[in-house]
N, C-alpha and C positions, 0 to 999 in steps of 0.2 A: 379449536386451534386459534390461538394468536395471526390477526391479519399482520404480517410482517413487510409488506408490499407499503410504499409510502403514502402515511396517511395524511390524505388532505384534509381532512378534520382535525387532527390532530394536535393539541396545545400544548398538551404538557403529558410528559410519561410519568403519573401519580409516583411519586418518589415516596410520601407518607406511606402509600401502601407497602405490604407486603407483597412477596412473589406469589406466595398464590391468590390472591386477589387482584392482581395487574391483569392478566390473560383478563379477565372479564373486564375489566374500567379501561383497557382502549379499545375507542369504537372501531366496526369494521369496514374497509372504506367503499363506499357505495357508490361513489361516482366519477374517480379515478380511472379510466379503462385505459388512457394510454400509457403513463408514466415515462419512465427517461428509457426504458428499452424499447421505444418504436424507433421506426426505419422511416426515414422520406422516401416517397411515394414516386419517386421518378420522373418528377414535375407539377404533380398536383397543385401542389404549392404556387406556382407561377403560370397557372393553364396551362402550361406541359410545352411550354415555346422555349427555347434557348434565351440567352442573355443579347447572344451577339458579342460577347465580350472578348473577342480575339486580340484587342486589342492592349490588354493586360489589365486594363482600369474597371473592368466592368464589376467584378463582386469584390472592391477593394477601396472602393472610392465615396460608397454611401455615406450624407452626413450623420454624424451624431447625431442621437434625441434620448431623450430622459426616456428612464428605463419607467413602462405602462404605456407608452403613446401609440400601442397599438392599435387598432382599428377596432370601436367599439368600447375600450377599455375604458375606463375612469381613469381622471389624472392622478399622476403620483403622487404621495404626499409630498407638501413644500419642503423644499431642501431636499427631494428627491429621498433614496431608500432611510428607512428608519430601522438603524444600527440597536444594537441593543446587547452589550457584551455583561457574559453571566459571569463577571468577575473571575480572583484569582485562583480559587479554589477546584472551581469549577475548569478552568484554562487547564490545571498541573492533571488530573483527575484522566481529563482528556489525551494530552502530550505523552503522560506513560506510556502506554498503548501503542500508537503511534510510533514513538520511538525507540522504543525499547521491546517491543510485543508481549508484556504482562500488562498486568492491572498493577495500583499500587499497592508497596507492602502494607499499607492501613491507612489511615487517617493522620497516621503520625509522620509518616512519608512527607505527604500530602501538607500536612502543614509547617514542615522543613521548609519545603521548598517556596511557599505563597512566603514565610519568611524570608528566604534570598530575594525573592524578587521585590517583597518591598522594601527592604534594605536599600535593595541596589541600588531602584529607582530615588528612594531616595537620598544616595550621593552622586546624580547626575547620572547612573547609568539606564541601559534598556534590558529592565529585570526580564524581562519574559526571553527577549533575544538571548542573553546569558546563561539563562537555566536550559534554552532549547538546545544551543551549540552545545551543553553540558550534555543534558542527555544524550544527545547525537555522537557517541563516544563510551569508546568502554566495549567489556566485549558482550554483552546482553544487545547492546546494540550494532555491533557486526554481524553477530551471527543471526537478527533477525531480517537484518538489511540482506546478507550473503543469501538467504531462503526466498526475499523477496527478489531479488536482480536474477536468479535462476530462474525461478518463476516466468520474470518478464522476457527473459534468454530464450523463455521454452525448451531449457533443460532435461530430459528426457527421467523420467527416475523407476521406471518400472519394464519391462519389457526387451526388446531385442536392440534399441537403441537407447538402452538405459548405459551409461558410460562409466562407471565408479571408481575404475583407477584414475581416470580425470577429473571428475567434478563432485570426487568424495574423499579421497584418499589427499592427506596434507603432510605437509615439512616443516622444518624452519622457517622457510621462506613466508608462511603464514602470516608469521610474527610479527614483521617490517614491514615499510613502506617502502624498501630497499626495489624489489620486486618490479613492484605497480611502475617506479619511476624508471625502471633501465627499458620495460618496455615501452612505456612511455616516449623514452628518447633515442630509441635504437630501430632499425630498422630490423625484420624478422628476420631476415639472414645474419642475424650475432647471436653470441651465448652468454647467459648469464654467469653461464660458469658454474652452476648448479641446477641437476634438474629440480622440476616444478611441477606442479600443477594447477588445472584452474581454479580447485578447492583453496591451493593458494594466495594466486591473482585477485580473485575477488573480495579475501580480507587483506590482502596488500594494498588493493586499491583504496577500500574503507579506510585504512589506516593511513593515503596518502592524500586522502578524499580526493579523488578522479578518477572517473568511470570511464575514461576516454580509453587508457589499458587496458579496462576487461573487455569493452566491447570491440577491440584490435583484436584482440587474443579468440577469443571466441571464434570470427569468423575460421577461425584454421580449427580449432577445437571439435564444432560440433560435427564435422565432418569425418571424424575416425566414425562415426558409427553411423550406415549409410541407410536409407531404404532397402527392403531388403525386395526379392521377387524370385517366382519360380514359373516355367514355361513360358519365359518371355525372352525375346533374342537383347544381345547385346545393347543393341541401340535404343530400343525399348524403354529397357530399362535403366538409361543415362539420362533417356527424357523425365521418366519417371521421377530418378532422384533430385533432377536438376531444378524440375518443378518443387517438389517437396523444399528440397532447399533456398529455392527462390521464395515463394508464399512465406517461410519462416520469417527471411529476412525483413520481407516487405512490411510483415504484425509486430517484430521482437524489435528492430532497427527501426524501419520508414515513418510507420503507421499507417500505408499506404496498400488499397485494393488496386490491383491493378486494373482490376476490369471495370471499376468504376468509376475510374477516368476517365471517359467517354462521354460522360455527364454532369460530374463534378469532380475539378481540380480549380489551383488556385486563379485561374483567367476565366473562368466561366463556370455554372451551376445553371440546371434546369431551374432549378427553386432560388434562384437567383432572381431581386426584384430592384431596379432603380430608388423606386419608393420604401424607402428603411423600414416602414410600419408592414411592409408585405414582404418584406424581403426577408427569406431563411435561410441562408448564405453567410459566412459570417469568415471566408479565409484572412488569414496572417496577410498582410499587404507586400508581397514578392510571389514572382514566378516559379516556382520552386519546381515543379514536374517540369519545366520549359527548360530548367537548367540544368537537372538529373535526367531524365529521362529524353531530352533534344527536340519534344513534343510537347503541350500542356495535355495532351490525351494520350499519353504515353507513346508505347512501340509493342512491336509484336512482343510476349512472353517469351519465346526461344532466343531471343535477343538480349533482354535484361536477365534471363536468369543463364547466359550463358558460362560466364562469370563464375559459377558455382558449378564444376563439370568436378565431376570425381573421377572419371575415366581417367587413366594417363597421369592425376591428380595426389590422390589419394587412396587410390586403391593398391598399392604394395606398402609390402613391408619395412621396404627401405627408401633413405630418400633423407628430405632436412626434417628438422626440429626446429622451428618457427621460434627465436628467440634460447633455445635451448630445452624446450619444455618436454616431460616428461612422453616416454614411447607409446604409454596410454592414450595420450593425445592426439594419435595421430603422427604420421612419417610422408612428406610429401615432395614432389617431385617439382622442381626449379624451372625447368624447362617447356617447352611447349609443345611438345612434339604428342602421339598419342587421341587426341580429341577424334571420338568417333561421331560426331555428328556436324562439324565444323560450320555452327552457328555462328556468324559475326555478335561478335559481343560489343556489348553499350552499356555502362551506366556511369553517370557523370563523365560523358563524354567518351568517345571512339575507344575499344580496347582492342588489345593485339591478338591475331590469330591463335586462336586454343590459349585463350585465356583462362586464367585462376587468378584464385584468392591472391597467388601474390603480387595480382597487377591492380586490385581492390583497395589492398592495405595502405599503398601510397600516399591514395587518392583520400583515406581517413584521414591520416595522419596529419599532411598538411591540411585540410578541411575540418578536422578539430583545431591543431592551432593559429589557424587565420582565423577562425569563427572567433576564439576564444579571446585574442588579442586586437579583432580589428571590428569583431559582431558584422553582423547581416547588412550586407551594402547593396543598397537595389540604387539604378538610374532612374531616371525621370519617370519610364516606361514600367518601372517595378521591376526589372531586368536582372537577375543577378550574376554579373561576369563569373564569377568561377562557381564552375559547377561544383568544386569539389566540397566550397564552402554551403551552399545548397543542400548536399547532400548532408553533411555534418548539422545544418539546422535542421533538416528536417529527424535525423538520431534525438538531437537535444529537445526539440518538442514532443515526441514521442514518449522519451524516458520521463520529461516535467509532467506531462498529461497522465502517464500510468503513476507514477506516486502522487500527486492528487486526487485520482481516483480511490488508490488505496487509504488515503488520508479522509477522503468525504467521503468515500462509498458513490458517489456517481461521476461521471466521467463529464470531460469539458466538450465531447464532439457528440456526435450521432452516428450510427452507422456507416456513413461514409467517410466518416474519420477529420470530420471538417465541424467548427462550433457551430450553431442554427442561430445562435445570436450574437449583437456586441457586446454584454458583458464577460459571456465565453468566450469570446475572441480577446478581450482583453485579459481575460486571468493569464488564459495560456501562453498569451504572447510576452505578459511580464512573469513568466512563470522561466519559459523559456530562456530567456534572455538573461535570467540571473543566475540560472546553473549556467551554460554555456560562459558566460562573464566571468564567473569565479571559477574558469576551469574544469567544468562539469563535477562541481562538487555538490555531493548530496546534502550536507550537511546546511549550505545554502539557502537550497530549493527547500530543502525539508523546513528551514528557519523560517522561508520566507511564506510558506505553507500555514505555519503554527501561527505564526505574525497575521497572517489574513484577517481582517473583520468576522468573514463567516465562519473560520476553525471553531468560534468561542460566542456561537449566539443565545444569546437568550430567548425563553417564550416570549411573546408580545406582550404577557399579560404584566409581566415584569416590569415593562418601561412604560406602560400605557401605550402602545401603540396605537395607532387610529387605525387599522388593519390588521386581520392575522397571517395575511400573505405580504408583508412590508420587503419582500427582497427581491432582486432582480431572477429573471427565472432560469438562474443557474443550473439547478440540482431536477427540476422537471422542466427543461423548456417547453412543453407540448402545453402547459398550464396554461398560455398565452389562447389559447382556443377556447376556452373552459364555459360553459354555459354562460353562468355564473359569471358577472365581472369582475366581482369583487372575488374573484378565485384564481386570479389571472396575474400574480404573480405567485413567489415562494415563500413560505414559510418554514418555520425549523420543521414542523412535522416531513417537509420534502428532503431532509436531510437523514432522517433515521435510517440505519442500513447495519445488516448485521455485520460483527467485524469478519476480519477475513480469513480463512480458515486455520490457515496455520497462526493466525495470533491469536485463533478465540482455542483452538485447542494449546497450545503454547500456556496461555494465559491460566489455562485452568489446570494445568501441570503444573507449574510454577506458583499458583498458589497455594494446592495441596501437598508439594517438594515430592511427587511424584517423576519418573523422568520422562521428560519428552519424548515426541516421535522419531525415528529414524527417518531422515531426509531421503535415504538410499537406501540401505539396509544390508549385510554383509552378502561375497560371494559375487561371481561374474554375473548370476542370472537370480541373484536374490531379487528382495522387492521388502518395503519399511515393512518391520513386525505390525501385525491388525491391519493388513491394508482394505481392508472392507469398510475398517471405520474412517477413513484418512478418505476413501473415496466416497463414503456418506455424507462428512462434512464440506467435500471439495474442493480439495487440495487438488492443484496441476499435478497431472501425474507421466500424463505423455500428450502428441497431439492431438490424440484421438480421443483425451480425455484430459481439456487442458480445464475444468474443474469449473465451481464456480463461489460464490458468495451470496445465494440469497440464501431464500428458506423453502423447505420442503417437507413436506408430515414425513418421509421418509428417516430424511437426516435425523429430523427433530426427533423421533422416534428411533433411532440409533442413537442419539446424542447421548437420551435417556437410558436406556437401556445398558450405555455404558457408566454412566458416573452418576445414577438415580439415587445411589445410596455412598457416594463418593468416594467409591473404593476405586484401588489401583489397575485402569486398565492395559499394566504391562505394556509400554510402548517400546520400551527398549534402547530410546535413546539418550541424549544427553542429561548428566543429572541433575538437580534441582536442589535451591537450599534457601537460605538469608540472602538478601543482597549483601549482606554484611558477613556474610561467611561461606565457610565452605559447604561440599552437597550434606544433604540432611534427606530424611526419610517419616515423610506421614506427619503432614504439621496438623493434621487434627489429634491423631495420638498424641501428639506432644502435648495439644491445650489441653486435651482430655486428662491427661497426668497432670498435669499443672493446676487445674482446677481441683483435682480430687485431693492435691495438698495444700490447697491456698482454705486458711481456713475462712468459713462465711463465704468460698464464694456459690452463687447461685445458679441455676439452670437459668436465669435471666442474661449472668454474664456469661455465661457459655454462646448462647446464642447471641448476643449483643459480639462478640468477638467474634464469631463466624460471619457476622452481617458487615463486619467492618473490615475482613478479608476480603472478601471474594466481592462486596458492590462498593465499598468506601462509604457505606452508611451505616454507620453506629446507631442512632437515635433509632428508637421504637416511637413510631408516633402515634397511640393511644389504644383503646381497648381493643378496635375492630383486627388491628395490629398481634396484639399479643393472643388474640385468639385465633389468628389465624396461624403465628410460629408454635403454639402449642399442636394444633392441629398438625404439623409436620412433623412434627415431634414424637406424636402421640402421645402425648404427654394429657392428663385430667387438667380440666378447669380449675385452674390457679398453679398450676405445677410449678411453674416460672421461678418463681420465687421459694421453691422447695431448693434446700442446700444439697448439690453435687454429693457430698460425702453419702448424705442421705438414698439418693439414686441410684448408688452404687456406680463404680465405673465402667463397669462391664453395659447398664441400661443408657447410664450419660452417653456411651461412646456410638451407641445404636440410636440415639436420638441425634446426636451432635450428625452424626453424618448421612441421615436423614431429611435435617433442614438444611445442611448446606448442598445435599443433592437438590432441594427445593432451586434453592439460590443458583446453582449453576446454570437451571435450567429456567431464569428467570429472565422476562427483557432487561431489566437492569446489566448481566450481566453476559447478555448474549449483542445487545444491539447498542449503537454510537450514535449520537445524534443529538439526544436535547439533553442536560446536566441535570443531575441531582441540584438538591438543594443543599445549599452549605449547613454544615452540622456543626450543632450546638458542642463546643469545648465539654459542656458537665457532662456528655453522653457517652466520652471517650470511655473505650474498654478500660478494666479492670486487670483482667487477663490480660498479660503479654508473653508472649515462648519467646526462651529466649533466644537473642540474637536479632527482632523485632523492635527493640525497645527503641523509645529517641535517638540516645546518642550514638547506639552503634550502626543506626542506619545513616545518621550523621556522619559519624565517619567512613562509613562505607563510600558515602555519595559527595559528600562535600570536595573532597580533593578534585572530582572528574567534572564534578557540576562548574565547582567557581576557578578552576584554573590555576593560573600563574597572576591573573590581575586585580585579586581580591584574597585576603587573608579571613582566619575564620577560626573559631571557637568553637568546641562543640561540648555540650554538658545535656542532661536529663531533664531538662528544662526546654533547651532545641538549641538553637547557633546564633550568634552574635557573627557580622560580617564587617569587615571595614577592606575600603577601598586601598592599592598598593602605591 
């Protein structure tokens, strides 16, 4: 089994190889034991004494130093980290994924778009920025942003708090950004004047890019479907839900444990060190629990999660509709009266007796747009006068820190939800600050994401690096300990991570025009068709199975068993085709016919086409190569180059989806992290199905890509762009 866990050895993922020669040429990692999923130790780090830092300055005020100047380490090289970007090809290869959650349609995609970009740049624009706001757009990329923003909502999709007239069921109002903006500017006691749902609001908001309306809306949303309990009294089970509902918000909103505030929050950390070289501490420089929470150690739980009482709340039938929105949603009660546990509620400042959501949403609203038009104001002290705005940064770093995460595969905190160092303080703080800035649009964060240095790094071996750990220790900060000094920062090997489930299954639907999985699946108490495989690869499903992204002989072993020989594992959802056209059905049948009338062509371009599907690698890179696709193939020594016609179609279409079962189940196409090598022009397929070709992926992409500020050609040849 492939060590899929991040290899600190790690240089390059053999790209000449084939898949099944990869699993064996990466080494296994033998002396990684912590990696980026350990937990600080509850002071170890600092000999287990507090900071003293009550005074707000204490883990905020450390000077800068070059990133290695830890204790022990070797200096960094001169000029500090050594950059090393694996060019444009390699950049677009990546960004699909990302943005859109498929792979690219081929090579031909791929080099459209390295086209726009150096066009653009060279008539003064920022091709990469250009092409990212492009892809960030469209509805390939709504609908994989709307699967990722449920996800991070902790949307429920399976079981007794799975919701599907709300958060599956759409309208017109889908369509617009009409939507996203009236809740945006209305207060929840108005009607849109059509109902809604949140399957809605979340590709209204895509479309109006601000996330500030789904996560208003939400708060009233996820409360139609409560915790449930039996042989427990009333009050019980208020605590119960109240909890439930508190924790959610504190993971999906805050990012914030409450119970581990006691020891790390922004005024002080156990592992908090004066001395920057000892110090693992690394908060955003403002008080933020001081100004939400009226403590930097919080308050009692019954207090903060009072707020979220469903007694009296939401528990009937009748009652308002929050903005107008659908009955599914939820029907809730205006008033106060009701609260069986009569908790004084707190967050961002005093709330009123038998408090709800509708004394919550205020305090959002104005604290998204203070945040948005005036950013993060702290006094001398780091202080920040309005709680409300506090609370709304601490939303907007939450949400920029989970789509980074999604984006790299490793997260910018530690378990306590705080960075362990300064360049993780730094990413997330300008990460934060440029969605919130631009109105909480993703399309920003996500630019500004793909823009990063590290989205697009090279192996060392590529730029000659004096080191193979030449990055700051972003993606494993634990590296910093590492025997070894010379292991003591990151390399791209610390960036490898498989993608995330719904893009790696996504992705391998969508290159087969297979249809995707059901999100929800029909029926009050349905659940997505094959939910076994959807829980093997680790897809969120509910909280008690909010899924994951690494690897597991399990999964992997499910993965296989579903698509080994690339046939349709019936998922039952949305359907699949061309970017360039409508849904389509079995794009290897299709090359399989297409090959068996193209006359001369070969069981080389059969597989040379499948290779450039499913990894964006055409090129066969020599014998040990073609011996190893015939081997998938079962194909005899030298078959390669037997003509299709010859194989018959019936044996071609049993080898064709043989190797691309290889392929799916290859690191190439399973894991992110280090790029192929750009591929030689004369290795492009032969084979094209149609609707694949140049230009009609051209026209497919060009209009969404280059916009209103660039005009553009497209011919079989690729695109000509000029500026408007």
């Amino acid at each position: 089994m492939l060590a899929m866990k991040t290899q600190r050895h790690l240089l390059r993922l053999a790209s000449p190889l084939s898949a099944l020669l990869l699993a064996a040429a990466v080494p296994a990692c033998g002396d990684d034991t912590q990696g980026t999923g350990g937990t600080e130790s509850g002071g170890t780090g600092s000999g287990g004494t507090e900071s003293g830092g009550t005074d707000g300055t204490a883990t905020t005020d450390a000077t800068t130093t070059a990133a290695g100047s830890d204790s022990g380490e070797p200096p960094p090289p001169e000029g500090g980290e050594e950059l090393c970007d694996a060019g444009h090809e390699a950049w677009v290869k990546r960004a699909i994924p990302l943005l859109q959650g498929r792979k690219p349609e081929s090579i031909r995609e791929v080099r459209l778009l390295v086209s726009m970009i150096e066009q653009i740049d060279a008539q003064g624009g920022d091709g990469r920025a250009e092409v990212a706001r492009g892809l960030a757009s469209g509805p390939l990329y709504r609908e994989r942003w709307a699967t990722f923003l449920f996800d991070a909502l902790r949307v429920n999709r399976i079981d007794e708090r799975r919701n599907v007239g709300c958060y599956s069921t759409q309208t017109a109002a889908a369509d617009s950004s009409d939507l996203a903006a009236y809740v945006r500017d209305n207060d929840p006691n108005s009607d849109f004047g059509n109902e809604w749902t949140m399957a809605d609001l979340v590709r209204s908001a895509l479309l109006l890019d601000d996330l500030s309306p789904l996560y208003r809306a939400d708060l009233f949303a996820r409360m139609a479907r409560p915790l449930n309990g039996a042989n427990v009294t009333i009050e019980e089970l208020e605590i119960m839900r109240r909890g439930n509902y508190g924790e959610a918000f504190d993971a999906a909103y805050l990012g914030r444990k409450v119970g581990c505030l006691e020891c790390h929050n922004s005024a002080e950390s156990v592992t908090w060190d004066p001395d920057p070289e000892k110090n693992r501490f690394w908060a955003i420089p403002a008080l933020l629990e001081r100004a939400v929470y009226g403590d930097d150690k919080g308050r009692p739980e019954e207090e903060i999660y009072a707020v979220f009482r469903y007694a009296g709340f939401a528990d009937g039938n009748f009652g308002a509709a929050p903005w107008g929105i659908f009955s599914a949603c939820g029907r809730f009660s205006t008033d106060h009266s009701g609260d069986v546990l009569g908790d004084p509620a707190y967050l961002a400042g005093p709330l009123p007796a038998g408090a709800h959501v509708y004394d919550l949403d205020p305090k959002l609203k104005s604290g998204f747009e203070k945040l948005a038009s005036e950013g993060l104001v702290t006094d001398d002290n780091l202080e920040v006068a309005d709680p409300n705005v506090a609370l709304a940064f601490m939303i907007a770093t939450n949400v920029a820190g989970k789509v980074w995460e999604e984006a790299m595969g490793h997260p910018l905190t530690v378990a306590h939800h705080f960075p362990r160092n300064e360049k993780q303080r730094e990413i997330l703080e300008t990460l934060a600050t440029t969605f919130a800035g631009n109105h909480y649009s993703l399309r920003s964060l996500l630019t500004e994401i793909v823009l990063h240095p590290y989205f697009n790094q090279d192996t060392p071996d590529a730029c000659d690096a004096s080191t193979a750990y030449p990055l700051a220790p972003v993606f494993d900060p634990f590296s910093i300990s590492a025997a070894d000094p010379n292991e003591r920062g990151n390399g791209v090997g610390d960036m490898v991570h498989r993608y995330s489930a719904w893009v790696l299954v996504d992705s391998a639907m969508q290159a087969l025009w297979y249809d995707k999985p059901e999100r929800f699946g029909s029926g009050q108490f349905g659940a997505p068709t094959n939910l076994e495989f959807l829980r093997s690869m680790g897809v969120f499903l509910k909280d008690a199975e909010p899924g994951a992204n690494g690897i597991d002989l399990a999964g992997l072993l499910h993965w296989e068993d579903e698509l080994a020989r690339a046939d349709d594992p019936l998922l039952a959802g949305d359907c699949t085709g061309p970017v360039a056209g409508a849904c389509a059905y079995d794009w290897i049948g299709e090359l399989v016919d297409l090959a068996v009338a193209t006359p001369g062509a070969t069981m080389r371009d059969l597989a040379v086409a499948i290779k450039d599907r499913l990894i964006t690698e055409p090129e066969i890179y020599g014998p040990a190569e073609e011996d190893a696709i015939e081997a998938g193939m079962l194909l005899t020594e030298g078959a390669l180059d037997a003509p299709v016609a010859d194989v018959g179609a019936a044996d071609a279409e049993i080898a064709a989806r043989r190797y691309a079962g290889v392929l799916l189940n290859s690191p190439q196409f399973m894991l992110a992290g280090v790029p192929s090598k750009d591929q030689d022009p004369a290795s492009d397929p032969i084979l094209v199905v149609p609707g694949t070709d140049t230009q009609s992926i051209c026209e497919a992409i060009a209009p969404q890509v280059l916009g209103s500020g660039w005009s553009y050609t497209c011919d079989g040849d690729g695109v000509t762009v000029t500026k408007n």
